[in-house]
N, C-alpha and C positions, 0 to 999 in steps of 0.2 A: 890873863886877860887878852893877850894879844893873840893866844892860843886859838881863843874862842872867838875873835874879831875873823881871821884867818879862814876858821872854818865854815862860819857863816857865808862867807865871802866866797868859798869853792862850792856850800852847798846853791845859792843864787847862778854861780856860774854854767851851772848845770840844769837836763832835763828831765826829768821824773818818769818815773814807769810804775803803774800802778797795776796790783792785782790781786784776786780776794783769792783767796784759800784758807778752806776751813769756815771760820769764824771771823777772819779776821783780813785785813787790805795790807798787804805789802809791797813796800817800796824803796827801787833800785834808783841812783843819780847815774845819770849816762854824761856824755859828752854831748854837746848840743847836733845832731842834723846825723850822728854814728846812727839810730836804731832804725829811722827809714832806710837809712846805706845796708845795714845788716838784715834789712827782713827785705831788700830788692837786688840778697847776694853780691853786693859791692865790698861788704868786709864782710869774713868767714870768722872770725877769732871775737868771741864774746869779751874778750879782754882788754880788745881795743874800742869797746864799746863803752865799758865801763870808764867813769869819773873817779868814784872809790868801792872799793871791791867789799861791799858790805850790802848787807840789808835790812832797812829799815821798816819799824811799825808806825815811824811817822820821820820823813826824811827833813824836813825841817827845822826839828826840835832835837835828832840827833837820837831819836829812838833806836837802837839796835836790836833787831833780833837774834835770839840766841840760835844756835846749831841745834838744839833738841828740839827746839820749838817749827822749826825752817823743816825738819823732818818728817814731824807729824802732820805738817799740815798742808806737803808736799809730797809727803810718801817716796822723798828721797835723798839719798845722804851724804851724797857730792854737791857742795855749795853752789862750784861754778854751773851745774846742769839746771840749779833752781833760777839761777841767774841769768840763764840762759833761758830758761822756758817764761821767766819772766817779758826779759827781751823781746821774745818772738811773738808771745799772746795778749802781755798786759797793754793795759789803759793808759797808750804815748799822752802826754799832755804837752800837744804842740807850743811851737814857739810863734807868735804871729806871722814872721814871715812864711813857714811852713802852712799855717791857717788859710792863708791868704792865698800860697799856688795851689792848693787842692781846692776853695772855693774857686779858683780859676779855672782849672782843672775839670770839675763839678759841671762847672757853667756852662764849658767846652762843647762836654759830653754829651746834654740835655740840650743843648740848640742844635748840636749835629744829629740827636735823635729829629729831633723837630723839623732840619733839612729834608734826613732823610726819612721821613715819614709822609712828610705833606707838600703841595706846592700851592701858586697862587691860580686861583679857577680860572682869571683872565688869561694871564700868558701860560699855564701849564707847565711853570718853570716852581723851583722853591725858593722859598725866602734864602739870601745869603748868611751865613751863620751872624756874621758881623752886625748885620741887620736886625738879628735876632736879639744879638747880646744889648744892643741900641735900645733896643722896646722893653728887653727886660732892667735898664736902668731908668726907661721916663716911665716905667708903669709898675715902679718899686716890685717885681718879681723876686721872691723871695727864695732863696735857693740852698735846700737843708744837704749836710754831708751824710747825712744818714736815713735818707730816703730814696728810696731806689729812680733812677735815671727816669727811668719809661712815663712811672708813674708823673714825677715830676713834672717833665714832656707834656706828658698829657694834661696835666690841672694847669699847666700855664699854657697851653693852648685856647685851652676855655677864656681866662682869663684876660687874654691878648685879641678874643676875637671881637672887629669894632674897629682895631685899631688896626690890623692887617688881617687878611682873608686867609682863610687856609681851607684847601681841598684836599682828603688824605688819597696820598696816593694806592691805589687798589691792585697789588699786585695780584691777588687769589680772590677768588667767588669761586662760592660752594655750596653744599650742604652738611651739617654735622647730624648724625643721628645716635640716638643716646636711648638705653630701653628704661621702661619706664621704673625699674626698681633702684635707676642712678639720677633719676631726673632732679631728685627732693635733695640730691648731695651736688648735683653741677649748676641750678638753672642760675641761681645766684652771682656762679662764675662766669655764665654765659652771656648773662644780663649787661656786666662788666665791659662784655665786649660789640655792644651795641648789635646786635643780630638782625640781622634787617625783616625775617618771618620767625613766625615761628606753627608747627601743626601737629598737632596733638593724635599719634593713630590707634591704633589695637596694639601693636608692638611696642612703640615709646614714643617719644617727640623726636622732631625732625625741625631744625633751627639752618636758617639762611643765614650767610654771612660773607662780606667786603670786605675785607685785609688786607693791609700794607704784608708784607714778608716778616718783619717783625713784628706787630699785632700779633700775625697769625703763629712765629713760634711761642710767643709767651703762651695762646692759648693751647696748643697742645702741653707745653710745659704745665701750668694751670689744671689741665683735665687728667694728666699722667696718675696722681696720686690718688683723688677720689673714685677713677673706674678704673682703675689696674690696665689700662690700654683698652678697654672694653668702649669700645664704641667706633662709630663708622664715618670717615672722612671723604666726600666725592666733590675734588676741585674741578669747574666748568670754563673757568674764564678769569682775566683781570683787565685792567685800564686806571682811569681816573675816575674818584666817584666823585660823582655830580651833589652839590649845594642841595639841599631839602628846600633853601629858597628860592632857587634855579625854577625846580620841579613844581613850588609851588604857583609861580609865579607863568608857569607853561600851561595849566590847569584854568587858571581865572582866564588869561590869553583862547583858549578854546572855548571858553564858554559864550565871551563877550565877542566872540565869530558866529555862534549861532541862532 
């Protein structure tokens, strides 16, 4: 009894590494905060990773899997190398503190895109990060570990505007031209990146566009796979780009002059 008091009590003290192979999810008990240290080269030795040098089919209840079974469905027959590949690939199940600096971490990233992406139309400066992280605690900004940065950036931009201004800052203006037998595979992606023209010729379309530096690598990132590099890039210019309600609002100004 006190055997199993014991055990329960080291498997609790520990943190779990999950991974499917085969058919089935296995799972390793590590030492708590070892498997981020070993997958960011701070400890080399799987050994000091591990809690107890076993593998389980449900590490809770004390499932162990067998060596023939860990074989097959690893396609290899040194324990510690499944232990190991474990370690490096499976599914950590954070500990809250650990949760909580990578949501920090997360949050970091996405308002320093946000700095560095845009500023404020008035002074031509950007929001300070701190400012940022400010707006996205009174405006419940919602911040997933598993969605990518930019994107993120960018829906909470949308979502914040009202409450602070943002002008993206336009390091490139150009043109993209694309022939027309790739137009039905990019325009969806182009769309994405808000293209300020767009012209339809005998060749293919030809799409304007106002890019931060980073906008503009995702979008050649983005266009790499669908045209094999086939297509034409002519950067003319950058600056700040100016508010659609700036612009609008210069329009009614000239009319009510004439």
């Amino acid at each position: 009894m006190a055997s199993n008091t014991g055990q329960v009590t080291r498997l609790n003290a520990g943190q779990i590494v999950r991974m499917k192979a085969g058919s089935k999810k296995y799972e390793i008990l590590t030492n708590v905060g070892t498997v981020t240290q070993f997958r960011d080269g701070k400890i080399s030795d799987v050994g000091d990773v591990m809690l107890v040098e076993k593998i389980y089919t449900n590490a809770k209840q004390g499932n162990e899997a067998s060596p023939e079974e860990l074989s097959v469905a690893f396609e290899m027959d040194d324990i510690k190398d499944i232990m190991e590949k474990i370690v490096r690939d499976g599914d950590l199940q954070y500990t809250a503190a650990e949760r909580a600096e990578m949501m920090s971490r997360k949050t970091n990233e996405i308002c320093y895109y946000i700095n560095q992406t845009y500023v404020q139309p008035t002074t031509k400066l950007p929001h300070p990060v701190e400012r940022l992280k400010t707006a996205f605690k009174d405006n419940n900004i919602r911040v997933d570990l598993n969605i990518d940065t930019s994107r993120q950036a960018e829906d909470a931009v949308k979502k914040l505007r009202g409450k602070l201004m943002f002008t993206e800052v336009v390091a490139l203006q150009g043109t993209l031209e694309v022939k027309h037998h790739l137009v039905g595979k990019v325009e969806g992606i182009i769309k994405h990146f808000n293209p300020t023209s767009s012209d339809y010729g005998a060749i293919g379309a030809t799409y304007g566009f106002a890019l931060s530096q980073q906008r503009f690598n995702q979008l050649t990132e983005a266009l790499r796979g669908p045209t094999d590099g086939d297509y034409q890039l002519k950067i003319v210019g950058g600056g700040v780009q100016e508010e659609t309600q700036t612009k609008k609002s210069r329009k009614k100004g000239k009319k009510g002059k004439r």
